[in-house]
GUFIKOL-335958 format. One record per residue (C-alpha): residue number from 1; z, y, x. Coordinates in steps of 0.5 Angstrom, whole numbers. Each point is the difference from the previous one (the first is absolute). Layout:
<kolvos>
<kolvo><nr>NUM</nr><pz>Z</pz><py>Y</py><px>X</px></kolvo>
...
</kolvos>
This chain:
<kolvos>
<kolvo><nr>1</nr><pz>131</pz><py>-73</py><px>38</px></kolvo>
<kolvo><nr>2</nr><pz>-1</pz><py>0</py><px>-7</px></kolvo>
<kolvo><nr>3</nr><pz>5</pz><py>-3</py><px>-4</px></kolvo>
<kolvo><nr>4</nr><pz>-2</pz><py>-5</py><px>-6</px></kolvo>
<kolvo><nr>5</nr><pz>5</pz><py>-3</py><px>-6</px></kolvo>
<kolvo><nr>6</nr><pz>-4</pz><py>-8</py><px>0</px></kolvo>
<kolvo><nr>7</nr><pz>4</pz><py>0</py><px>-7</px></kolvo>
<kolvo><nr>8</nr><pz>-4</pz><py>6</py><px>-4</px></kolvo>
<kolvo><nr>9</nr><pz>-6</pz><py>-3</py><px>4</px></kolvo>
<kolvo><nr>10</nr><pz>1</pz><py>-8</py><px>-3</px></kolvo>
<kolvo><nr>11</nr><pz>-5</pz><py>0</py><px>-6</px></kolvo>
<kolvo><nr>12</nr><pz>3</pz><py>-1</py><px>-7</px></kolvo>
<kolvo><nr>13</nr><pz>-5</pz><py>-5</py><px>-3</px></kolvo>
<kolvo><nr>14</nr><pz>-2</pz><py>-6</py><px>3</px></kolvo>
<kolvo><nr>15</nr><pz>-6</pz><py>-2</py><px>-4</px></kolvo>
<kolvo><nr>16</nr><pz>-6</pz><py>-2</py><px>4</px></kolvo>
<kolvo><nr>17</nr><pz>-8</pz><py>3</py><px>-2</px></kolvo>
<kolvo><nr>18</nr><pz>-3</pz><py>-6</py><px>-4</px></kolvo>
<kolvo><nr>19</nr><pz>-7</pz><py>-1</py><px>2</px></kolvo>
<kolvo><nr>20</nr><pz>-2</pz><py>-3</py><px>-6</px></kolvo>
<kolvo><nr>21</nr><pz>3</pz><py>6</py><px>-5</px></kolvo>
<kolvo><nr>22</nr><pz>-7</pz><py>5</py><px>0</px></kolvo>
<kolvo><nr>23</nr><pz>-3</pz><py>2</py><px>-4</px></kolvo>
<kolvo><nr>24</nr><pz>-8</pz><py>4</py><px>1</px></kolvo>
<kolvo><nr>25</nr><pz>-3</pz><py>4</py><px>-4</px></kolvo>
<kolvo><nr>26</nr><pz>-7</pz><py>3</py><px>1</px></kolvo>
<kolvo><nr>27</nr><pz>-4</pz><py>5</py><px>-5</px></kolvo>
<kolvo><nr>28</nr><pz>-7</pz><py>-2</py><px>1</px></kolvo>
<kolvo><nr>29</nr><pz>1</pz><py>-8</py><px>0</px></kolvo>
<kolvo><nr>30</nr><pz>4</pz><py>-2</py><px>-5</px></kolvo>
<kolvo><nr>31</nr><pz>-2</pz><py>-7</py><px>0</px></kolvo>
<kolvo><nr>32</nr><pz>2</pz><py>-1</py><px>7</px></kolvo>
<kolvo><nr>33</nr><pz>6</pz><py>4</py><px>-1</px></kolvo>
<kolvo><nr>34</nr><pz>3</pz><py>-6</py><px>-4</px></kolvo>
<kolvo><nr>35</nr><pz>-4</pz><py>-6</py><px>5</px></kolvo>
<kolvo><nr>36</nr><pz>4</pz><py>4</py><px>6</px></kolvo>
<kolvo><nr>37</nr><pz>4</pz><py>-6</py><px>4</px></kolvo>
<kolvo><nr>38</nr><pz>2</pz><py>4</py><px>7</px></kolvo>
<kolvo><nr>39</nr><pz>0</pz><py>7</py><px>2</px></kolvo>
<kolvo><nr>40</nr><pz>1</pz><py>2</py><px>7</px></kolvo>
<kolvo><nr>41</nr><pz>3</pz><py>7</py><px>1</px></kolvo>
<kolvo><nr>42</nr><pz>-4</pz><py>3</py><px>5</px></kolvo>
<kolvo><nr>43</nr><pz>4</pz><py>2</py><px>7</px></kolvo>
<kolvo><nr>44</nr><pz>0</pz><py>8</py><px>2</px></kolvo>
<kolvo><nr>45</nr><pz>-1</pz><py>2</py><px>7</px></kolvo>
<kolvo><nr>46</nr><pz>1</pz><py>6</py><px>4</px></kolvo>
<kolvo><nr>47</nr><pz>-3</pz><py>0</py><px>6</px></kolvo>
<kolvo><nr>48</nr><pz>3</pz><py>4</py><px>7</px></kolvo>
<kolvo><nr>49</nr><pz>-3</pz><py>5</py><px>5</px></kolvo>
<kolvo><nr>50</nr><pz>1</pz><py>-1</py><px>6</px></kolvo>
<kolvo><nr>51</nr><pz>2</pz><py>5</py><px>5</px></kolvo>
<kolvo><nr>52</nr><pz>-2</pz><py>-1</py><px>8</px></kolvo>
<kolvo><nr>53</nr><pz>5</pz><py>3</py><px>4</px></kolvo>
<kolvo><nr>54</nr><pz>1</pz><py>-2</py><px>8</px></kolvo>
<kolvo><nr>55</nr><pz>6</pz><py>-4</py><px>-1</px></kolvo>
<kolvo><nr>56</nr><pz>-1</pz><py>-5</py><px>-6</px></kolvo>
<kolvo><nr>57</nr><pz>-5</pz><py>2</py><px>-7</px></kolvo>
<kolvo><nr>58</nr><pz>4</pz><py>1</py><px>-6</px></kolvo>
<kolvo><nr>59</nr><pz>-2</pz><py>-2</py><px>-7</px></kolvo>
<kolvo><nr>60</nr><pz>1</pz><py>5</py><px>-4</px></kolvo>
<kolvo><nr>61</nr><pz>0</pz><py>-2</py><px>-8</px></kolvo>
<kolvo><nr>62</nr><pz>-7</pz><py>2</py><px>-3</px></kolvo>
<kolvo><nr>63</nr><pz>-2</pz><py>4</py><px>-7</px></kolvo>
<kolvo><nr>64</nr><pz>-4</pz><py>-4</py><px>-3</px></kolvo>
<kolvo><nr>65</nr><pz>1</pz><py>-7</py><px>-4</px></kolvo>
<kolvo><nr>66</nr><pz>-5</pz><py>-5</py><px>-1</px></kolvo>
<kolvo><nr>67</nr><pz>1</pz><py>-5</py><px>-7</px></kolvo>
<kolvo><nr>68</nr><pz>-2</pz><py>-7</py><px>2</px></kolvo>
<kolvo><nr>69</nr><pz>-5</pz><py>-2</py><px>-6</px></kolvo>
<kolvo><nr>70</nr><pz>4</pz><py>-3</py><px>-7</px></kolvo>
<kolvo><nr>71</nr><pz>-2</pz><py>-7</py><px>-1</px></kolvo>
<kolvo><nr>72</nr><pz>1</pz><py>-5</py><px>-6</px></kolvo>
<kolvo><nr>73</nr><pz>0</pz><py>-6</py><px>-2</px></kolvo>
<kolvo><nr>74</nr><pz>-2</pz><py>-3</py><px>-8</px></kolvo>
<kolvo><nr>75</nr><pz>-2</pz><py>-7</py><px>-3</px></kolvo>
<kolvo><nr>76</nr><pz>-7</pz><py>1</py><px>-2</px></kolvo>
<kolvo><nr>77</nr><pz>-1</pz><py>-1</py><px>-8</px></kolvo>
<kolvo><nr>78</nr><pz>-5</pz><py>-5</py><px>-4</px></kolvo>
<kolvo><nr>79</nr><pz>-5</pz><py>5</py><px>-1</px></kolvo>
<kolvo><nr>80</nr><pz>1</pz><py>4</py><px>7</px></kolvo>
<kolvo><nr>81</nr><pz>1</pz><py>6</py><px>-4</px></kolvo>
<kolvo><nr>82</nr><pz>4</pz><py>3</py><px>4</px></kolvo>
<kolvo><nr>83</nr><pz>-4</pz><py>-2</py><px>6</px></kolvo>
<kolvo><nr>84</nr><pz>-5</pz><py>4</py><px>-3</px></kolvo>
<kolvo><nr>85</nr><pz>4</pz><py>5</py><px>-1</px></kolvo>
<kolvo><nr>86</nr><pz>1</pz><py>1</py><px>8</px></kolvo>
<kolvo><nr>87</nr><pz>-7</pz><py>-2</py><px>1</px></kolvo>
<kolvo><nr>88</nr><pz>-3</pz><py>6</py><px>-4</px></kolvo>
<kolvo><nr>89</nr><pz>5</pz><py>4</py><px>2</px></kolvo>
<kolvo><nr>90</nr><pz>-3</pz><py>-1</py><px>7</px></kolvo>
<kolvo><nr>91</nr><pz>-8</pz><py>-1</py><px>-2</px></kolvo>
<kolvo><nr>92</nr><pz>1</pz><py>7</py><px>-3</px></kolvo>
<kolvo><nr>93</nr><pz>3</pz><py>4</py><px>6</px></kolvo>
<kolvo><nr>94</nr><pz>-5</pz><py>-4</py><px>5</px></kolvo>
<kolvo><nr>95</nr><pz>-7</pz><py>0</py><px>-4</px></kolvo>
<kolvo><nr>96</nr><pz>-3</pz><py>-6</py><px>4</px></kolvo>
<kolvo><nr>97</nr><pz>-6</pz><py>2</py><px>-5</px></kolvo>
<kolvo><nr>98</nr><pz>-2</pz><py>7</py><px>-2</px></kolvo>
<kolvo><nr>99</nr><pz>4</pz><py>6</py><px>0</px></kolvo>
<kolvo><nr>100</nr><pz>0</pz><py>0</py><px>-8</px></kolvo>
<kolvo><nr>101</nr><pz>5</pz><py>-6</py><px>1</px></kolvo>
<kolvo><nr>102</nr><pz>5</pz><py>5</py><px>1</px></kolvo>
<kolvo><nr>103</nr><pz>-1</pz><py>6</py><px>-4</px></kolvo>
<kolvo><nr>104</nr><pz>0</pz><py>-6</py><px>-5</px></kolvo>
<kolvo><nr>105</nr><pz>6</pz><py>-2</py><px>2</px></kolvo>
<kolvo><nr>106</nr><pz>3</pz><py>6</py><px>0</px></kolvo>
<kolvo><nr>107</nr><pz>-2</pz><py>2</py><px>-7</px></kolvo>
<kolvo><nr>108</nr><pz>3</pz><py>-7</py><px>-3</px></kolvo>
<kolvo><nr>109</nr><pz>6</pz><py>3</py><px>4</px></kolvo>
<kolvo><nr>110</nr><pz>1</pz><py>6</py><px>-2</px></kolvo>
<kolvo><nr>111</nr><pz>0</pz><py>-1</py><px>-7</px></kolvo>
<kolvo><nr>112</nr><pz>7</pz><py>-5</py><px>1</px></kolvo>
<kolvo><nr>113</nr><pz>3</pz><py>5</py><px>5</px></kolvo>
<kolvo><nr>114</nr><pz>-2</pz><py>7</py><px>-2</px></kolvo>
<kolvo><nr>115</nr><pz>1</pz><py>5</py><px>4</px></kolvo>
<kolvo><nr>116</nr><pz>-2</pz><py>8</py><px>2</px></kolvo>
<kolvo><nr>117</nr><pz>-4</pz><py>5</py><px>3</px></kolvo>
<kolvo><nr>118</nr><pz>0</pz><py>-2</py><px>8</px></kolvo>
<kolvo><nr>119</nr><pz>3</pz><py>-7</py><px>-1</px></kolvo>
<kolvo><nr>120</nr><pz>-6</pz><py>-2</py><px>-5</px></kolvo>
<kolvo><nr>121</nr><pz>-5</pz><py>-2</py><px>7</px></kolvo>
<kolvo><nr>122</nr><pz>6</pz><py>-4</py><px>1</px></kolvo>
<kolvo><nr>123</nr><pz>1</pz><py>-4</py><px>-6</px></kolvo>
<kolvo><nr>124</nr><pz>1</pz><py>-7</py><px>0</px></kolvo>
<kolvo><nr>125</nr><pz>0</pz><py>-1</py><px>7</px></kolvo>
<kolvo><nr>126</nr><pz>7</pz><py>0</py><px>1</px></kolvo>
<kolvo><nr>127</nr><pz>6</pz><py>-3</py><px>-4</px></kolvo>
<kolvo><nr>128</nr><pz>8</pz><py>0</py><px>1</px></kolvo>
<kolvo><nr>129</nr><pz>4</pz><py>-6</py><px>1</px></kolvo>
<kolvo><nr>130</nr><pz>8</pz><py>-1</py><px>0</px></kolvo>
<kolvo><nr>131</nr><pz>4</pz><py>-6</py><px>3</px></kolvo>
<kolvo><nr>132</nr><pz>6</pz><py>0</py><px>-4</px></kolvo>
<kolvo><nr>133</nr><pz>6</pz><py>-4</py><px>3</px></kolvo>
<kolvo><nr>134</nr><pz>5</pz><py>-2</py><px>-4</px></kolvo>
<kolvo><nr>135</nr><pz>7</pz><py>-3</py><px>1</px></kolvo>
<kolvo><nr>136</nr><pz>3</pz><py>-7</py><px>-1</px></kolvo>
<kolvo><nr>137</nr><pz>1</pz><py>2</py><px>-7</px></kolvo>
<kolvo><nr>138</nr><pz>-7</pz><py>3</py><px>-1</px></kolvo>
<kolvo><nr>139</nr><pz>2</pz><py>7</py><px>-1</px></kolvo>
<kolvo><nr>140</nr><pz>-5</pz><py>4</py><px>4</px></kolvo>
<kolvo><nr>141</nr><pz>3</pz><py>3</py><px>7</px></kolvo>
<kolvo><nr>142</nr><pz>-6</pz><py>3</py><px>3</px></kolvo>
<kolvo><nr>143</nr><pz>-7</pz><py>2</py><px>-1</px></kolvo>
<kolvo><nr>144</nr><pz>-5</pz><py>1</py><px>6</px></kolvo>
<kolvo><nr>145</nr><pz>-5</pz><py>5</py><px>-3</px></kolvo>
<kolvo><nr>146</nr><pz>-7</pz><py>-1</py><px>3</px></kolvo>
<kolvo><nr>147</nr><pz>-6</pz><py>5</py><px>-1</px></kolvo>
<kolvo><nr>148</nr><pz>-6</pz><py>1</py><px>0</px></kolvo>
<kolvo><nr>149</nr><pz>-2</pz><py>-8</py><px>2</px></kolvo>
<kolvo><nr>150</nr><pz>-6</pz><py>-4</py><px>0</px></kolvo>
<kolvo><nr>151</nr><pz>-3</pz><py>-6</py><px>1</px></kolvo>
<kolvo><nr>152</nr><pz>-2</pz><py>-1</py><px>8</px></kolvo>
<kolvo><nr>153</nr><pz>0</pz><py>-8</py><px>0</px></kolvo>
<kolvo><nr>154</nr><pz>0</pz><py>-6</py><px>-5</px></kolvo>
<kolvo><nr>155</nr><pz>0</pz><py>-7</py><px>3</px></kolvo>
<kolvo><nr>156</nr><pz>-4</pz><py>-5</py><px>-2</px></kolvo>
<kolvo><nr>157</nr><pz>1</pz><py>-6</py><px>-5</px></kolvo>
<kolvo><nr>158</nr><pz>-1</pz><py>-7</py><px>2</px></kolvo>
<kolvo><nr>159</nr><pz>-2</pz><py>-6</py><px>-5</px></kolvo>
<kolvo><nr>160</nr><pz>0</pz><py>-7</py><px>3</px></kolvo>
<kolvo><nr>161</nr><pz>-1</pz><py>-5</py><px>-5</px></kolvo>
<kolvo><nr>162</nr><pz>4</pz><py>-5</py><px>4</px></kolvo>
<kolvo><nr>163</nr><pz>6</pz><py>2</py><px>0</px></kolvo>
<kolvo><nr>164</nr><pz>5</pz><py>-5</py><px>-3</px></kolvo>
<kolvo><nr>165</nr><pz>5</pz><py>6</py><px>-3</px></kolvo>
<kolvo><nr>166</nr><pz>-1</pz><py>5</py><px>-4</px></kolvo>
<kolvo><nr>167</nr><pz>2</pz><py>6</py><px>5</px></kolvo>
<kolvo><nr>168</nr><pz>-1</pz><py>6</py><px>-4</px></kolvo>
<kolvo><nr>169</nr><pz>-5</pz><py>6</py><px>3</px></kolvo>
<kolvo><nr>170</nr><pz>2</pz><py>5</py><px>3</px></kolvo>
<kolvo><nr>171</nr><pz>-3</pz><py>6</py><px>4</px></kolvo>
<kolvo><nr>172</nr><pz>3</pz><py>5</py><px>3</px></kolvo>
<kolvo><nr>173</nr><pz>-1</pz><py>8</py><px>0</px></kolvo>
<kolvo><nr>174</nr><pz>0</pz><py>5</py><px>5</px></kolvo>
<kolvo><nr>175</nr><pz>2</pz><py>8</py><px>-2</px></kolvo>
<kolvo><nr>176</nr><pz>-1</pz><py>6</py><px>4</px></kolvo>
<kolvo><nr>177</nr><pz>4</pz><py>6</py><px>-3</px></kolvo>
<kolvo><nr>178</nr><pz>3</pz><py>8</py><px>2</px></kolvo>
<kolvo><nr>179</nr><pz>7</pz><py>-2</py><px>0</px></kolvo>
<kolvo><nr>180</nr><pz>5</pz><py>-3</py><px>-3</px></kolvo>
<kolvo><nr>181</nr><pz>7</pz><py>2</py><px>-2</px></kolvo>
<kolvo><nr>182</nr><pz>7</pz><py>-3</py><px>-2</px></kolvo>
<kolvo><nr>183</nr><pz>4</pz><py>2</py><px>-5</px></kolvo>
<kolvo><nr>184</nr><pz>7</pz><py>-4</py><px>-1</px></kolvo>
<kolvo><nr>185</nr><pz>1</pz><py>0</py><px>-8</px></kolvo>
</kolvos>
């Protein structure tokens, strides 16, 4: 039997993760970076294999993770700039229209985000994120680093002319990405 020392296992600081203590930076969508209100972490899964034997099958840990998609939450400004950010962003991958929608897109984007040789077919379709969590002080504690994102859902924008508050919109992104990694500071 292992033999434990419960004291040296007591953590030293008591402090509880805030949930509203955040920042979100996204280099692609500055206006939807300063409008986020929510941010969800995404969940990580590592699947199991399962071996039959003639007793009882036995799981067996798996080789592969599967990331669940990053999904934020941002207030909606007057002119829906920062809508239409995402919209584009998602128009532009998709070409509804013509295939010359996305070579276009693609161009516009690569002036801002410049890259080289290989790379260059690539241009403007991928971004980077970082979900900054900070202390109750607001320092910085961890940076969760999201490559390679883009957009794969933007949610809907209801206007209601009976509504009897003011509810700001707000619309809702979904991100699939390569991976994401967490860094203590």
């Amino acid at each position: 039997m292992v033999n434990t020392d419960m004291l040296s296992r007591q953590p030293t600081e008591l402090d509880y993760a805030d949930p509203s203590k955040f920042k979100f930076t996204i280099t692609k969508l500055p206006k939807v970076e300063f409008f986020t209100t929510n941010v969800v972490l995404p969940g990580v899964n590592l699947g199991d294999v399962i071996i039959p034997t003639p007793f009882k099958e036995l799981p067996v840990q798996g080789t592969n993770l599967t990331f669940e998609n990053l999904e934020i939450q941002f207030i909606v400004d007057e002119k829906l700039e920062n809508y239409i950010e995402l919209h584009q962003w998602l128009v532009g991958i998709g070409f509804p229209q013509s295939r010359d929608q996305f070579s276009s897109f693609r161009e516009r984007q690569s002036g801002v985000f410049p890259t080289s040789g290989n790379d260059r077919a690539m241009a403007g379709l991928f971004g980077d994120a970082t979900l900054t969590i900070t202390s109750s002080k607001n320092n910085p504690t961890v940076e969760v680093r999201f490559s390679d994102i883009y957009p794969v859902a933007l949610s809907s924008l209801e206007f209601n002319q009976q509504a009897t508050d003011v509810d700001y919109l707000t619309a809702q992104c979904t991100f699939s990405y390569t991976l994401y990694e967490l860094f203590t500071l």
